[in-house]
Backbone as CSV, one residue per row, in Angstrom:
resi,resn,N_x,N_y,N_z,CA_x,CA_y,CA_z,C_x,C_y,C_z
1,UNK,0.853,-1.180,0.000,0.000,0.000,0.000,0.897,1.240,0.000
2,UNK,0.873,1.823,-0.788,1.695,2.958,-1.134,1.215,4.321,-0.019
3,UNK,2.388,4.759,0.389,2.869,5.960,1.949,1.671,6.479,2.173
4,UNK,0.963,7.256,1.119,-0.118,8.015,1.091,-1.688,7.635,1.181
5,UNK,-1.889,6.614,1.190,-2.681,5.582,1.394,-2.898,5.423,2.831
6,UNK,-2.008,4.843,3.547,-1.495,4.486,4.816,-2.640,5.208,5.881
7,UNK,-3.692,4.632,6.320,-3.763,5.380,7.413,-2.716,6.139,8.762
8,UNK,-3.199,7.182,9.473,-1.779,7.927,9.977,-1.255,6.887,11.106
9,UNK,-2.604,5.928,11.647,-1.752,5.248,12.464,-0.554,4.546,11.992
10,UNK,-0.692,3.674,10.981,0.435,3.094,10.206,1.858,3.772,10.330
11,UNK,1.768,5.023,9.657,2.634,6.424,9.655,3.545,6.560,10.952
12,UNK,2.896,6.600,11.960,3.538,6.913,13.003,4.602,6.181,13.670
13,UNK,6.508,6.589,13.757,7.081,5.493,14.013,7.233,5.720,15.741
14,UNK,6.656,6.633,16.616,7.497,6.568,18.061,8.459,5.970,18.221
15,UNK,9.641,7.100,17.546,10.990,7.142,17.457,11.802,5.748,16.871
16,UNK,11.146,5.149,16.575,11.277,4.122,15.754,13.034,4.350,14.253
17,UNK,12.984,5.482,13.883,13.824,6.234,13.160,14.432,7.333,14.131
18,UNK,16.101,7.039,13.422,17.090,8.273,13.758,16.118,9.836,13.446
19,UNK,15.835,10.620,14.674,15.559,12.115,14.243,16.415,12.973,12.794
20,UNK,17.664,12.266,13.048,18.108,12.804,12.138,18.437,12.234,10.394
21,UNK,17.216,11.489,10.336,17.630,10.452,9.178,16.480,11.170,8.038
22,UNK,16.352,10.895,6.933,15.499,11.561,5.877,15.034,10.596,4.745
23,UNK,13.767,10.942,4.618,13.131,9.997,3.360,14.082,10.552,2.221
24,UNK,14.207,9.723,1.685,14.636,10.023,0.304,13.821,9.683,-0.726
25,UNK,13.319,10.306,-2.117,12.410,9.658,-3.030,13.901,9.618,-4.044
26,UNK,13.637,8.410,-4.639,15.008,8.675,-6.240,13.897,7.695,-7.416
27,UNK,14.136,8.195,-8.387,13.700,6.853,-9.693,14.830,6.187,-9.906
28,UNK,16.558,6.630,-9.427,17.234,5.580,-9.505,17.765,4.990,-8.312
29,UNK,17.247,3.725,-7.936,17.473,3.822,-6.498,18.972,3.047,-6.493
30,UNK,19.741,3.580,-6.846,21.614,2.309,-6.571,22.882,3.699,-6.553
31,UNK,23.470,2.976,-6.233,24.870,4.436,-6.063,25.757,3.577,-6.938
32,UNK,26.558,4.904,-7.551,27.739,4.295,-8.314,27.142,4.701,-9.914
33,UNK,28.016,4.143,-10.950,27.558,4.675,-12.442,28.412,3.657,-13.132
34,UNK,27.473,4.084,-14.622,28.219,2.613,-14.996,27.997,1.380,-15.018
35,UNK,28.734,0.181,-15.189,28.877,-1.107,-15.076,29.285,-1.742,-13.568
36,UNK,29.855,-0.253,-12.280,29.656,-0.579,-10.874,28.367,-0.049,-10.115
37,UNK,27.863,-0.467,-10.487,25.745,0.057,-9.736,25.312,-0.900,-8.507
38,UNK,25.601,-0.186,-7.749,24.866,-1.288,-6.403,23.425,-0.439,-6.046
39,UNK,22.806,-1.537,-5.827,21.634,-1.117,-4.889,21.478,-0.622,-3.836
40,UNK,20.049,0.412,-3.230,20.255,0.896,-1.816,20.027,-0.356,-1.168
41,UNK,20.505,0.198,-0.262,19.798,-1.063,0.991,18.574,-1.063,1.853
42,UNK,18.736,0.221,1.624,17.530,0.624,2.760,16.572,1.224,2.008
43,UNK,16.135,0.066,1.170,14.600,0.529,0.367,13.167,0.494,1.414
44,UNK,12.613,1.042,1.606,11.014,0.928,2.410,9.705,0.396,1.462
45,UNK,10.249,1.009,-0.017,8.537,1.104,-0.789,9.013,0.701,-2.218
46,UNK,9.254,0.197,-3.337,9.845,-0.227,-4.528,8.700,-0.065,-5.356
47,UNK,8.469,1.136,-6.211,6.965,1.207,-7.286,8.182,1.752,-8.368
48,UNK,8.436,0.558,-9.086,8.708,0.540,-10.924,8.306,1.592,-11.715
49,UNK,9.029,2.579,-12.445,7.839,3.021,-13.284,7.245,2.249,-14.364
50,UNK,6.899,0.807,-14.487,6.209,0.121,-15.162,4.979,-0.190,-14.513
51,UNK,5.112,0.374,-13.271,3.905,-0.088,-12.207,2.949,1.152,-12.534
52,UNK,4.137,2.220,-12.496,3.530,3.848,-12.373,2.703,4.014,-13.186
53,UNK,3.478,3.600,-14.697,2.501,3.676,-16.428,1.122,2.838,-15.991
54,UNK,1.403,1.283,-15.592,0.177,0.510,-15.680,-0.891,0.938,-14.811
55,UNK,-0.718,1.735,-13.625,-1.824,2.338,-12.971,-2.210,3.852,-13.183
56,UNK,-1.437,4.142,-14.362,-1.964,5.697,-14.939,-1.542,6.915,-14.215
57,UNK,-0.364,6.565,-13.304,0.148,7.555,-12.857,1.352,8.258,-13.512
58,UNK,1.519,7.835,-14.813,2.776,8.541,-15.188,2.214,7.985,-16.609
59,UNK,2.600,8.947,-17.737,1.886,8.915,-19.044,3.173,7.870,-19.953
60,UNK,2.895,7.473,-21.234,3.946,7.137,-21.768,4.756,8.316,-22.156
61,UNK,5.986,8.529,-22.651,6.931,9.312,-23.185,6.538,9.417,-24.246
62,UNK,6.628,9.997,-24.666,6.490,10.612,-26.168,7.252,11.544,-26.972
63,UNK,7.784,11.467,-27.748,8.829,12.344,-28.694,8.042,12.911,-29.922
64,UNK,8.253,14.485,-29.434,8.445,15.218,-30.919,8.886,15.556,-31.639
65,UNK,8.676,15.603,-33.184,9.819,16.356,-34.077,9.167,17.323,-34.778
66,UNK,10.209,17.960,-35.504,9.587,19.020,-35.872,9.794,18.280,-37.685
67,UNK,9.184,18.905,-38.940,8.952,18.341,-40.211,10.316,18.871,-40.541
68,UNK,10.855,17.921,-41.570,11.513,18.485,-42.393,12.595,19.161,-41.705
69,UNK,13.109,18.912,-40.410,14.202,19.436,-39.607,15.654,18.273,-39.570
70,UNK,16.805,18.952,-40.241,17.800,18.723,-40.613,18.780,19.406,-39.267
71,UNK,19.736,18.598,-38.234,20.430,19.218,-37.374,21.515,19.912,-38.016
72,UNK,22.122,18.977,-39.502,22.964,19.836,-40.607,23.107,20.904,-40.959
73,UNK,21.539,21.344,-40.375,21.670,22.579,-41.425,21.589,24.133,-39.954
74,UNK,21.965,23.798,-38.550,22.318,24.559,-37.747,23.339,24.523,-37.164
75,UNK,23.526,25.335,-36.508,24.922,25.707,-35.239,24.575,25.280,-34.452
76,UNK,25.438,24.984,-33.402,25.275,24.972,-31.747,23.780,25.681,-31.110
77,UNK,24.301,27.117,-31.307,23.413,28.145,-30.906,21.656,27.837,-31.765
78,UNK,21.691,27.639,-32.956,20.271,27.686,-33.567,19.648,26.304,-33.161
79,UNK,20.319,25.514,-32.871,19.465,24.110,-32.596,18.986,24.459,-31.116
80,UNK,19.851,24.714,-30.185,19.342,25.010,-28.844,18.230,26.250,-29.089
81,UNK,18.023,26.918,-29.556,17.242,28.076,-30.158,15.822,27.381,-30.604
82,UNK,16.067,26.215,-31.690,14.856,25.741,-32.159,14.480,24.866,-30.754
83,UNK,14.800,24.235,-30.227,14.709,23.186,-28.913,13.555,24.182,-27.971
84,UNK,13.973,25.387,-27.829,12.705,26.437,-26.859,11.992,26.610,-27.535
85,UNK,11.489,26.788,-29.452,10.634,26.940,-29.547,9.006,26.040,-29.522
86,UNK,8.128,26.893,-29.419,6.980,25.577,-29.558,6.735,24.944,-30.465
């Protein structure tokens, strides 16, 4: 049952946790980069974003392009230029 759900009794640890310790939210939950990636250890709640998509909390991705747009045919500066426009 996901945090927010939880009735508050659930919620409540009476000191159960370091005062000085902190939720963390990440979508990547491991330290390190690369081909050395370890996992946290101290996971509480594990929701996939394959879980997120299948219960409609997070949309698919989607990519736009623009017609007939050649990166060839700009600079540095004009592609980042076209990138802000709508």
């Amino acid at each position: 049952m996901p945090l927010w759900q939880m009735p508050a009794s659930r919620l409540e640890c009476d000191g159960e946790f370091d005062p000085g310790a902190g939720l963390e939210l990440t979508a990547t939950p491991q330290v390190g980069a690369g081909a050395r990636t370890e996992p946290f250890k101290n996971i509480l709640y594990r929701y996939p974003l394959s879980s997120a998509m299948t219960d409609g909390f997070v949309k698919e991705p989607a990519v736009a392009t623009r017609e007939n747009f050649d990166v060839n045919n700009y600079d540095a500066a004009g592609t980042e230029r076209t990138r802000r426009e709508p």
